[in-house]
C-alpha positions in Angstrom: 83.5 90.2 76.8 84.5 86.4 77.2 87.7 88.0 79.2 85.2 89.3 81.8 83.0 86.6 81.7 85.3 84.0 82.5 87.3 86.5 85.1 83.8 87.0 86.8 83.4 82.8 87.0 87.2 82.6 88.5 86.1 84.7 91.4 83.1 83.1 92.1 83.8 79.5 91.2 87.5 79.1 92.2 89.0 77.8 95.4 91.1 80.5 97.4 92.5 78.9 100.1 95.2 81.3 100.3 95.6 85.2 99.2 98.3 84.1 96.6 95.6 83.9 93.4 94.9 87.6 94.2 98.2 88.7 94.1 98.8 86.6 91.2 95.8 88.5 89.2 97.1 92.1 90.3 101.1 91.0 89.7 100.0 89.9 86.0 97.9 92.9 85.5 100.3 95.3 86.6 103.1 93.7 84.2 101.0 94.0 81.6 100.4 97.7 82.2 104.4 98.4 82.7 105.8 96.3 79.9 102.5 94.7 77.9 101.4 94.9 74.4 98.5 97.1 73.2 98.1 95.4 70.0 97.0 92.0 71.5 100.3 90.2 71.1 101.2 87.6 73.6 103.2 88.4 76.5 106.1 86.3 78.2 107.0 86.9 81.6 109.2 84.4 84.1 108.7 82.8 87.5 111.0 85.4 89.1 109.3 88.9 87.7 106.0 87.5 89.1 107.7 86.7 92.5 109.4 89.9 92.3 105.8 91.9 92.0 104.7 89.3 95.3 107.6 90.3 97.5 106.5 93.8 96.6 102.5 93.1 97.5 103.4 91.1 100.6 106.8 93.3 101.9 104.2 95.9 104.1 102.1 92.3 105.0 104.8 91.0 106.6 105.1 93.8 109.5 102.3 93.6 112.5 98.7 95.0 111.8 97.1 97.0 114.6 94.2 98.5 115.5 95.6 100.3 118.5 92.1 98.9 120.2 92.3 97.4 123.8 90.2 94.4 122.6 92.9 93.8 119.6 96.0 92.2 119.8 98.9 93.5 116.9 100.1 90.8 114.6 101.5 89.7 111.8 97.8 88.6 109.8 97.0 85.7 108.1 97.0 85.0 104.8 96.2 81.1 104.4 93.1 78.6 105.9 96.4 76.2 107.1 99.7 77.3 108.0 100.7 80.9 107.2 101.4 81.7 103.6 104.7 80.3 102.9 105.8 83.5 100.5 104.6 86.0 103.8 107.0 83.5 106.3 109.9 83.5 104.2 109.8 88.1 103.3 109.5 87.8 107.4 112.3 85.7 107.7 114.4 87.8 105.3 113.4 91.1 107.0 114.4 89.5 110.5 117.8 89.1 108.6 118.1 91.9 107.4 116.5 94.9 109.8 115.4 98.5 109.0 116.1 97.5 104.9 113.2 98.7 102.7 112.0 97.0 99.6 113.9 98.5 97.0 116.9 98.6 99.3 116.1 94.8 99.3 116.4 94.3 95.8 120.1 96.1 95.6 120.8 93.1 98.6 123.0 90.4 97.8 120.6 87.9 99.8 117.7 89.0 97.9 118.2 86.6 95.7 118.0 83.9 97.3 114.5 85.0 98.8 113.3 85.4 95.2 114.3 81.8 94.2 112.4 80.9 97.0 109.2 83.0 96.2 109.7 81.9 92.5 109.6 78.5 93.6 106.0 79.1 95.6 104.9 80.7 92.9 105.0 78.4 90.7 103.9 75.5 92.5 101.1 76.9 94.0 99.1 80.1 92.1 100.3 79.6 88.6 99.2 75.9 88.6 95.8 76.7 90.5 94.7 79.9 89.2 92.6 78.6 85.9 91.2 76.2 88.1 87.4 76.8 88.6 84.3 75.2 88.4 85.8 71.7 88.3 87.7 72.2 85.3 90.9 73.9 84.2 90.5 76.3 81.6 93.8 78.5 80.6 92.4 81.3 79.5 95.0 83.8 80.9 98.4 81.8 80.2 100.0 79.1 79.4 103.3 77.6 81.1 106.4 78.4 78.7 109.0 75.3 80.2 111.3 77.9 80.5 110.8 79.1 84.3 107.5 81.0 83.1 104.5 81.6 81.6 103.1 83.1 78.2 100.1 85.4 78.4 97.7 84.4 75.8 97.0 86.4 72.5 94.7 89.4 73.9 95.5 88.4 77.4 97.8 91.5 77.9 95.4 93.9 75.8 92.6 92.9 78.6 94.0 93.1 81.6 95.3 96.6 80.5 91.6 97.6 78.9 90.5 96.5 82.5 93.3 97.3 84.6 91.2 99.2 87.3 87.8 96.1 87.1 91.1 93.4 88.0 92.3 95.9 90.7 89.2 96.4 92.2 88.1 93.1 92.3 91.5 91.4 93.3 92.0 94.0 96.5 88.0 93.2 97.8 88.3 89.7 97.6 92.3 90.0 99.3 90.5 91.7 102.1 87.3 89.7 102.7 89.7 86.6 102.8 91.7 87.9 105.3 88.7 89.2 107.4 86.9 86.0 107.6 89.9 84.2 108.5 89.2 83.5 112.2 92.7 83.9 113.4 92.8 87.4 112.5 89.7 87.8 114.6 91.9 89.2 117.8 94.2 91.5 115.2 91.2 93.0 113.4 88.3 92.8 115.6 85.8 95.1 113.6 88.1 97.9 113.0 88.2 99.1 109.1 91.2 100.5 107.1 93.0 97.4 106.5 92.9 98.3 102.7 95.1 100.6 103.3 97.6 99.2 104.9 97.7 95.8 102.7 98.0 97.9 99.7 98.7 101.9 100.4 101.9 103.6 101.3 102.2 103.9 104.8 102.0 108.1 106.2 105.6 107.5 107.3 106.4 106.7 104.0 104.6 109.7 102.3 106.0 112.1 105.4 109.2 110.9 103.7 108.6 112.5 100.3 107.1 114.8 101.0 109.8 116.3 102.9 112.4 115.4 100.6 109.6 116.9 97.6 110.4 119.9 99.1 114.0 120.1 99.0 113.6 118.2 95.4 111.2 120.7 93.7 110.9 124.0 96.3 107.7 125.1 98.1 105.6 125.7 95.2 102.6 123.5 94.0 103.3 121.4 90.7 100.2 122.2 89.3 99.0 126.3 90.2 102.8 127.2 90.7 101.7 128.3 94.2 103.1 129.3 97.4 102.9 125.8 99.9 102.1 126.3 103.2 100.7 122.9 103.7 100.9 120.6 100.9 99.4 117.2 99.7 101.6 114.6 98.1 99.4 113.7 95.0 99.6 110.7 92.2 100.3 112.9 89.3 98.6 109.7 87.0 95.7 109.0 89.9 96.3 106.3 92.5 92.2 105.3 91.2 93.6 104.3 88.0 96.9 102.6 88.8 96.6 102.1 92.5 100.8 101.7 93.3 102.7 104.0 95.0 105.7 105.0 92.5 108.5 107.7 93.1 108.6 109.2 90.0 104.5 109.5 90.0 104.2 111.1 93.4 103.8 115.4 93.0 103.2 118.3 96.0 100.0 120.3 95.1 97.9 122.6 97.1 95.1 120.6 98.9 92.9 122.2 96.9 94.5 121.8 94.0 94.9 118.0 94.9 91.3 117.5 95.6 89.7 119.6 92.1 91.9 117.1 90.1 90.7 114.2 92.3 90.9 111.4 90.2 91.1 112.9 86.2 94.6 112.7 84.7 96.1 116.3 84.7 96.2 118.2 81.4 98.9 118.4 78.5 100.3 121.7 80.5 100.7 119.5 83.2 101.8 116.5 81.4 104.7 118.4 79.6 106.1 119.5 83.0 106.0 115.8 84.1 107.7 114.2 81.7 110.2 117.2 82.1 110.9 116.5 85.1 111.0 112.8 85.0 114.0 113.2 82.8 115.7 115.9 84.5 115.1 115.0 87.8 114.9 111.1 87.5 118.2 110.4 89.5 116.6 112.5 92.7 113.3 111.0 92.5 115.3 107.3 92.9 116.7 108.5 95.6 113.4 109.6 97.2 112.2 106.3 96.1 114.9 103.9 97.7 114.3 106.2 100.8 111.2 105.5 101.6 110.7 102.1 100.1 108.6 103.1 96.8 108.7 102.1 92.9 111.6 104.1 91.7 111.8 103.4 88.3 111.5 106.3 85.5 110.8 104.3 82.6 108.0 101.9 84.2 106.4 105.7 85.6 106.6 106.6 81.7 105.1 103.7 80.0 102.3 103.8 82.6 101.2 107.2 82.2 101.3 106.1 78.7 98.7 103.4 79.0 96.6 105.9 80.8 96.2 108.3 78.7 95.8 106.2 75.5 93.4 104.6 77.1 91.6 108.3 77.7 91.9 109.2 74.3 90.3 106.5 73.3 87.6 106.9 75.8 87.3 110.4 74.6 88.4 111.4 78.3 89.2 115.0 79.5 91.8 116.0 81.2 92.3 118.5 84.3 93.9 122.2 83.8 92.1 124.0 87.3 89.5 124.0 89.3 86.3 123.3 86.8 88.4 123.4 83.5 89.1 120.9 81.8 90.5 119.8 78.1 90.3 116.8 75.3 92.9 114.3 75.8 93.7 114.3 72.4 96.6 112.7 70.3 99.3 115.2 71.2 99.3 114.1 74.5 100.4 110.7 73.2 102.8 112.1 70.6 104.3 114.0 74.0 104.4 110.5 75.6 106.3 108.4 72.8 108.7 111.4 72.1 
C-alpha cells in the first residue's frame, strides 16, 4: 500500500502548474498495461514512447472546445497557469501543417517525427524531472532516469500501476479536468457547461459514426454478442471503456442496445472471448483500416495483451464474466490459457 500512499501525497502535495504530470501518470500507466511486467520486474521505456502516448492525449486538445452556448466563446483551452502548454502549441502547429490528418495517419507522416523530437524534448525537461516532486522533497518512487533518452520504472512500479490501472485513471482524468476548469482563461470557452470529460479523453460521435458504419460492412448487421438482427446498434468496448478507458480499433464491437447496456461494464464471457480473439486474428488487417479511418488505436497485439491484463486481473479477483442478460460465469484459468495461446 506504500504505492497508493505516496500516489495519494503526489496529488495533494505536488505542484501542477500545467496538465503535463497528469498525462504523464496516465501515459506510464497505460504502457505498463500494453507492454509491462506482471511479475514486478522493472520496466524501461524512452523519452519518445511517453511523447508518443502525449501527442495521442493532447491530438483531440488541440481542436476548439465549444459549448455551442451564446455566453461561450469556442477555443482552443488552456492547459498551463503561463503561456499555453508548449506540447498542445506545437500538435497545433503540426495539424495547421498538415490539415484533415488524423492521429494515426500522423504517425505514418514523414514530419511526425520531428513533432515527436520536439514533444520528447518537453517531456523530459518538464514532467519527468517534476513529477516526484512533492511536499518539498523529491522522492523517485515511480522511476528513475536511465541516461539513455529515458526512464526505468522501479521494481513493482509496473505491477502497481497495472493492479491500479483504473484508481491512476480516475484520479489522473479528475484532477486534468479541475485544472482546466479553474483556469480563468477558459472561463469564456467553458462557462458552466459540463461534458468536457468527454471530449479531453473520449472518442468524438463522428469518430464512432465512423465505425460504426464501416462495423457494419466489417462484420454484417448482426450483434457480436446475441447473434441478432441490428436495427439500431451501439458500438461497444468489447474489454469495457470503465476498465481501460482508450478508444482502440480492435476493442470496439456492434451489440444490440440492450445487449450493450446488460454487459455494462463486466468483461464478456469465454463464448464471447473466443469469438474476439477470432476475429482479432482474422479480421486484424480491416479493423486497422477502421482504425486509421477514424483516428483510433489500431494495433492487434496492444488490444490482445490488454484484454490479457484484464482478465487476469478478474481471475484473480475471482470476477464473473457476462454471457446474457442476468447470466453470468467464473473467469476462470481457461480464459487465460485462451489469451496466451
Amino acid at each position: 500500500m506504500s504505492f497508493l500512499a505516496k500516489l495519494q501525497r503526489l496529488f495533494a502535495e505536488g505542484d501542477f502548474t500545467a496538465t503535463y504530470k497528469f498525462a504523464l501518470l496516465i501515459s506510464l500507466a497505460d504502457l505498463a498495461v500494453e507492454g509491462g511486467p506482471d511479475e514486478g520486474a522493472e520496466l524501461t521505456l524512452t523519452n519518445r514512447q511517453i511523447a508518443d502516448r502525449f501527442i495521442q492525449l493532447y491530438w483531440r486538445h488541440s481542436t476548439p472546445y465549444g459549448t455551442g452556448r451564446t455566453d461561450t466563446q469556442p477555443g482552443v483551452l488552456v492547459q498551463n497557469l503561463g503561456d499555453q502548454a508548449a506540447v498542445l502549441t506545437a500538435i497545433c502547429q503540426y495539424r495547421a501543417s498538415t490539415p484533415g490528418i488524423t492521429i494515426q495517419q500522423a504517425r505514418t507522416d514523414p514530419g511526425y517525427a520531428a513533432l515527436l523530437t520536439k514533444v520528447a524534448a518537453v517531456v523530459s525537461a518538464q514532467p519527468l524531472n517534476y513529477l516526484q516532486n512533492f511536499g518539498g522533497v523529491t522522492d523517485t518512487f515511480l522511476y528513475e532516469r536511465s541516461g539513455h533518452g529515458g526512464i526505468v520504472l522501479k521494481p513493482g512500479v509496473a505491477y502497481c500501476l497495472r493492479r491500479f490501472y483504473t484508481l491512476v485513471q480516475q484520479l489522473s482524468r479528475t484532477h486534468w479536468v479541475d485544472h482546466i476548469k479553474s483556469n480563468r482563461r477558459n472561463h469564456s470557452i467553458l462557462g458552466d457547461a459540463g461534458g468536457l470529460e468527454d471530449f479531453l479523453f473520449s472518442a468524438s460521435r463522428q469518430s464512432l459514426a465512423i465505425v460504426g458504419a464501416e462495423l457494419r460492412k466489417l462484420d454484417g448487421h448482426r450483434c457480436f454478442y446475441c447473434g441478432g438482427n441490428l436495427a439500431g446498434a451501439d458500438v461497444d468496448h468489447f474489454v469495457p471503456f470503465s476498465l481501460y478507458p482508450r478508444d482502440h480499433a480492435h476493442n470496439l464491437v456492434l451489440a444490440h442496445p440492450a445487449c450493450n447496456r446488460s454487459k455494462s461494464d463486466t468483461l464478456a464471457a469465454k463464448s464471447h472471448l473466443e469469438k474476439w480473439l477470432k476475429r482479432l486474428t482474422t479480421k486484424s488487417d480491416d479493423l486497422s483500416e477502421i482504425g486509421a479511418l477514424a483516428g483510433m488505436a489500431n494495433d492487434r497485439v496492444t488490444a490482445n495483451r490488454v484484454a490479457a491484463w484484464g482478465y487476469t486481473a478478474a481471475n484473480t479477483a475471482g470476477g464473473r464474466a457476462w454471457l446474457s442478460a442476468t447470466s453470468y460465469e467464473p473467469v476462470t484459468q481457461d480464459y487465460l490459457v485462451l489469451l496466451n495461446a
